[in-house]
N, C-alpha and C positions, 0 to 999 in steps of 0.2 A: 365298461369294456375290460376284458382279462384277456391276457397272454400263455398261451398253451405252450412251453418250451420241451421240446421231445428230447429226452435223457436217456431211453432205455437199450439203443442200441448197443451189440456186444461186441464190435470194433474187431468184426473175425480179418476182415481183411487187411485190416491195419499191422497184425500179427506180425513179431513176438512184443511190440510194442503196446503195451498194455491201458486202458480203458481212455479213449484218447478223450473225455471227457473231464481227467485230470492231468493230463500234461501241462505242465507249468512253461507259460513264454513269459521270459521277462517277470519271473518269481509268483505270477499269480495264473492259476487254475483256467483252463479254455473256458469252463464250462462259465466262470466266475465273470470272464470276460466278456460271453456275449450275454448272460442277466445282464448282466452292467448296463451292457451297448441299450436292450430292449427297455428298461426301467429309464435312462435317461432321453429317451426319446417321446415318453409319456405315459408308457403302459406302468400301472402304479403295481397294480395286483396282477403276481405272477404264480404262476400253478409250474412246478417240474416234474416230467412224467419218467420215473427211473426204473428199472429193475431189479428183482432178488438180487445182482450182483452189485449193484451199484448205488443202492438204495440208502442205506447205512451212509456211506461216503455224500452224498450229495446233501443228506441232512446233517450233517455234522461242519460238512462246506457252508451251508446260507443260514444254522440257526433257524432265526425267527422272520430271516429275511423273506422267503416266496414259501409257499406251501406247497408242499412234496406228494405223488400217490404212484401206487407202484402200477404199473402194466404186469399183469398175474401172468397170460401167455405170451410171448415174444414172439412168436410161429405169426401172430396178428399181423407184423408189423407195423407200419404208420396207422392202420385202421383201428388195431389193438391200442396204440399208445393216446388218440387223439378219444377215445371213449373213455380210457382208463378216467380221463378228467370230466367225465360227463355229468359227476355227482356235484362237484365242484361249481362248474362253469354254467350251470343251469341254461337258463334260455337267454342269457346277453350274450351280445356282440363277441367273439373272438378271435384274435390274430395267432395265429399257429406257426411256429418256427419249428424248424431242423436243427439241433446243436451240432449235425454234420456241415452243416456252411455254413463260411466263415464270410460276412458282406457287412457293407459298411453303415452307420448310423444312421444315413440316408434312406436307406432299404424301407426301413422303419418308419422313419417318416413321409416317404411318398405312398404309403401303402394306408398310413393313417390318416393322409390328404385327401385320396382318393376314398376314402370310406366317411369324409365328411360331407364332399360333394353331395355322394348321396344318387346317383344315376345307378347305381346295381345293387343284387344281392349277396355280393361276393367281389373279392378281389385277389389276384394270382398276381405277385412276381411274377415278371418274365425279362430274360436279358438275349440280345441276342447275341449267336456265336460265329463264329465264320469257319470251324470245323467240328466235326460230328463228337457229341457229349455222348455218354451212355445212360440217359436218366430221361426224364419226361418231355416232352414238349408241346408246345401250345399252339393249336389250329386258331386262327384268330381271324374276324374278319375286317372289313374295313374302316368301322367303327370299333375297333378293337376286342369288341363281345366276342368269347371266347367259343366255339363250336364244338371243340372236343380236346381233350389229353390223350395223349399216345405215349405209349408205358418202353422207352427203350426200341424205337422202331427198328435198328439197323441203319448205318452209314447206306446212305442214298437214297431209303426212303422217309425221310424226316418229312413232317407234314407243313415245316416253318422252319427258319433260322430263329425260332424264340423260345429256349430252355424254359422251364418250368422250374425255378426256384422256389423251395419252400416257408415263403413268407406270404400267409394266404390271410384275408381279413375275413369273416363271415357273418354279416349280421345278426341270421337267424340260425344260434346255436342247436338249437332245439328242433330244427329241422335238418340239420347236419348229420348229430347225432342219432336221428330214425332212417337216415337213408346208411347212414353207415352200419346200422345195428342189424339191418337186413339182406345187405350185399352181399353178394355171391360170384368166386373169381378162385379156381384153382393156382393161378402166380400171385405173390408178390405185388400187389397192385390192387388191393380193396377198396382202397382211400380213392383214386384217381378213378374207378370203377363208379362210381358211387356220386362222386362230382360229375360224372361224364351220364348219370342217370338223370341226375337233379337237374340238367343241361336241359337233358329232353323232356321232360318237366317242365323245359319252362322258366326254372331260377336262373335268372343272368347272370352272368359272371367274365370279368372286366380283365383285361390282362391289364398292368401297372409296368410302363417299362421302365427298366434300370440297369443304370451304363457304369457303375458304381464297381468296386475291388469284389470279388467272387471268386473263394477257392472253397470246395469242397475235400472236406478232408475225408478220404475213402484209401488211399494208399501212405505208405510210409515219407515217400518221398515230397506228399504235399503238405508237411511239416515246415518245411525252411520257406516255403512263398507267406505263408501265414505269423512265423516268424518274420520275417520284415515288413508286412504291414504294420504288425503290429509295432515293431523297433520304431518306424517312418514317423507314428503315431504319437509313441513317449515322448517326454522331456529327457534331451540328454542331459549329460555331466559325470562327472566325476564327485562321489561320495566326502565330505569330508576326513571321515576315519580312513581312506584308503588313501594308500602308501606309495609311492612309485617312484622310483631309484631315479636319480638324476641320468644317468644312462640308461635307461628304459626311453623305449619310445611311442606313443600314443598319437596315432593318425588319423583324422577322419571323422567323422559319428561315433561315439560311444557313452555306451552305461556303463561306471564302474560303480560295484555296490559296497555297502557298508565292509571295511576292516577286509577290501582285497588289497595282498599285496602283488608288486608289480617289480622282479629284481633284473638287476644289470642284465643291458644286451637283452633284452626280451624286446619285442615289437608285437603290437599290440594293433590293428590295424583294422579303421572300421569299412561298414557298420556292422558294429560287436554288442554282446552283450556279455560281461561280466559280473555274476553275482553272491552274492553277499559273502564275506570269508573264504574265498576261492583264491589260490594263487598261482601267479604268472614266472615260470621261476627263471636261473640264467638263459638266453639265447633260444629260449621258446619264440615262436612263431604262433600266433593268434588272427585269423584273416578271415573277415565274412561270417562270423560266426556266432551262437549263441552256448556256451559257458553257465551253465548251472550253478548253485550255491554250494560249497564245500569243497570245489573242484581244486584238483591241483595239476597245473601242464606243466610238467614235469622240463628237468637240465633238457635244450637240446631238442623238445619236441615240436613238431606242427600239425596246426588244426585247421582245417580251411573248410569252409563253407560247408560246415557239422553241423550239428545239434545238440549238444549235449546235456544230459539232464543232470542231476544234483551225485553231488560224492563222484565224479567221474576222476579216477585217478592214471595219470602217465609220466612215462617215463623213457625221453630217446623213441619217440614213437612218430608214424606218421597219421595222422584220422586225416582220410578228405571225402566229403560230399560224404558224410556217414551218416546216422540216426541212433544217438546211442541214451538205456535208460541209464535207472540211478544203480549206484555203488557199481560200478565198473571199473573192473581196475583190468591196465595193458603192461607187462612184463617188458622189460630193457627190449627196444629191436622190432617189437611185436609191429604189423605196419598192415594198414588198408589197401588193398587194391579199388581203382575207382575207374579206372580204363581199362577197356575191352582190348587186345592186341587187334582186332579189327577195325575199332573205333567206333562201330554200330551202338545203336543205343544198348540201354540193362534193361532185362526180360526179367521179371520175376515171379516167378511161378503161373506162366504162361501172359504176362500182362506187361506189355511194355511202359517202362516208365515215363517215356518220352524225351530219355537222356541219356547220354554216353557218357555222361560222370555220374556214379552212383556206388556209393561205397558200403559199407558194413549197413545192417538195421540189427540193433542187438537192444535185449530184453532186461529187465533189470538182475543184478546181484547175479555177474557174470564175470570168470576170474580169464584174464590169456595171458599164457607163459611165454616167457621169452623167444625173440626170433620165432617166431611164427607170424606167416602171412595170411591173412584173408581177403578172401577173390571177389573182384565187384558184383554186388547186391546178393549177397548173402546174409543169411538170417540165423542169428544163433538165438534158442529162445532163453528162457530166465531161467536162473538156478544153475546154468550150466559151466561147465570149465572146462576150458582150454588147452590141450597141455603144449609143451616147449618145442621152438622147431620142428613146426609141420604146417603142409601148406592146407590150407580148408578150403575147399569150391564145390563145398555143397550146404545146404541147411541143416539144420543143428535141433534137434527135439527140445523142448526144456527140461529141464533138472538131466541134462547126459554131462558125461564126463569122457573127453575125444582127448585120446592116446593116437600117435603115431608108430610103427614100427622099423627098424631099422638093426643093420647087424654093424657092427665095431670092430674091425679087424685092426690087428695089433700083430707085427712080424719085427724082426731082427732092424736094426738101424746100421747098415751098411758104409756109409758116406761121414768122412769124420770133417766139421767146419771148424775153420781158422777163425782163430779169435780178435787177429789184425784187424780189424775194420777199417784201417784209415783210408785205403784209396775211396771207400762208400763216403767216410765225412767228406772227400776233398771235394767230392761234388753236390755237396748240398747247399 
């Protein structure tokens, strides 16, 4: 039996946040993370299916560890990606994953339980939801045989309360791969098409339920739920080489990594993660959050229930409920908005986040100038800068450079002040 892991997606919606197949939680790579999860659960031989963009990077990530092949069109999607491996995966047994969801070790193994049994020719994930997903769902019947997939039906008409997760088993690869090589479906939906042919056909195919942690990472904001799984998951502690000032304060759950330091009057408050060479400096505020490597939270600043990637640097700053990449640096004053003055949830580019704290999503090697505000769920993409004192409430292109304008008026000083100050000391 071999493991099919799909890599090639291009993470358009995740934007300016870039290839979320290498976002680092807790210093090691998403992508690195769920090989791990599938390899320790028993699948030995692993196949990852990447693309021109990401291709380079995924093999340079696992070496000699799984064997890598590229998906040549993307326009395919999951239909394109799960053939790409068809040289590879021949006629054995295979379990097909999404690197877009993020689900627990479990997942793996009731899908591999049920494909021991041995009662079908296939097995689907299924979780159920108690409000409307925008993804597959599963028509099932009272023996659980699966009757059909429904590709994004629409709130109200869902055929089940049972999501179609993408951790699928299929014995006969080889029969997979001829119903997908022939499938015909102007949307986005080849793969699901194709299963839902092999159906009428006749292959069975078993829904496997699972009540287990499930976040799909499809927007920016589903970064920090996937962050604290995984937090919930590590061993905490504190590094030996890391330093922390006797007036420092450390509360709660946390990772502190290799050679962070931690100075006077900072509060550090979990569950955090702090990593490797990053420092926490006077009377910073650290809350809820993940702290990348190299990072430094600047005199005076607070971070709360962020994200931050590697090199983020600040200074007297506020980040909350943010999504920020690496080398980002925030000028003296410069501060997130994360609350609506209505208090409605953040809409971001027509797509509700399903939150009313939502702060910056910014892209990597992005500079902001001092005193400057940006307005909740705004998106500044990579390369770009910031300039000083000006307020931003709109999305930002990558590689722009955003000027504010303003005039300076400068007239006669009329009023001359006394240098007495003392009645001001007497009431201090």
């Amino acid at each position: 039996m071999k493991a099919l892991v799909l890599a090639a997606g291009r993470s358009k919606r995740m934007k300016p946040v870039e290839d979320k197949n290498f976002l680092k939680f807790l210093g090691k790579p998403l992508l690195m993370w769920q090989v791990e999860m599938v390899k320790k659960a028993g699948f030995e031989e692993i196949v990852v299916v990447g693309g021109a963009h990401n291709l380079s990077r995924i093999k340079a990530l696992f070496g000699e560890m799984v064997q890598v092949v590229e998906q040549n069109d993307l326009e395919e999607g999951m239909c394109g990606a799960v053939l790409a491996g068809r040289e590879i995966i021949g006629d054995c047994a295979v379990m097909i994953f999404s690197s877009n969801d993020v689900v627990d070790e479990s997942a793996f193994e009731l899908i591999k339980e049920a494909f021991e049994r041995g009662d079908a020719d296939s097995y689907l994930l299924g979780k159920k939801v108690d409000k409307y997903f925008p993804g597959g769902y599963l028509e099932v019947d009272e023996d659980g045989l699966i009757k059909n997939i429904v590709e994004k039906p629409g709130e109200g008409k869902e055929p089940s309360d049972m999501v179609n997760l993408v951790v699928h088993l299929h014995k006969d690869s080889a029969k997979l791969f001829e119903y997908l090589a022939k499938v015909k479906s102007d949307a986005d939906d080849k793969y699901e098409v194709a299963l839902a042919e092999m159906m009428k056909d006749e292959v069975t195919m078993k829904a496997v339920s699972y009540d287990g942690f499930w976040q799909p990472i499809k927007y920016p904001w589903h970064v920090n739920p996937v962050f604290k799984y995984f937090f919930e998951k590590a061993e905490k502690g504190v590094a030996k080489s890391a330093k922390i000032a006797e007036k420092a304060i450390v509360r709660g759950d946390v990772i502190i990594g290799e050679n962070v330091k931690i100075f006077d009057n900072a509060v550090v408050q979990g569950p955090c993660y702090i990593g490797d060479n990053s420092v926490i400096a006077n009377n910073a505020l650290v809350r809820e959050s993940h702290i990348g490597s190299g990072c430094v939270i600047g005199f005076s600043s607070e971070v709360a229930r962020s994200f931050l990637g590697n090199e983020v640097w600040t200074h007297s700053n506020y980040i909350g409920d943010s999504i920020l990449g690496n080398n980002v640096s925030f000028g003296a004053g410069a501060v997130t908005g994360n609350l609506r003055l209505d208090e409605k949830n953040i809409v971001v580019d027509g797509v509700d986040s399903g939150s009313n704290k939502l702060g910056l999503i910014c892209g990597d090697n992005v500079r902001v100038g001092v005193n400057t505000s940006l307005m909740p769920g705004v998106k500044i993409g990579s390369g770009s800068f910031i300039g000083a004192g000006i307020v931003v409430a709109q999305d930002v292109e990558p590689k722009s450079f955003v000027r504010g304008s303003w005039e300076l008026k400068i007239s006669e000083n009329k009023t001359n002040i006394s240098s007495d100050r003392e009645n001001f000391r007497k009431k201090l």
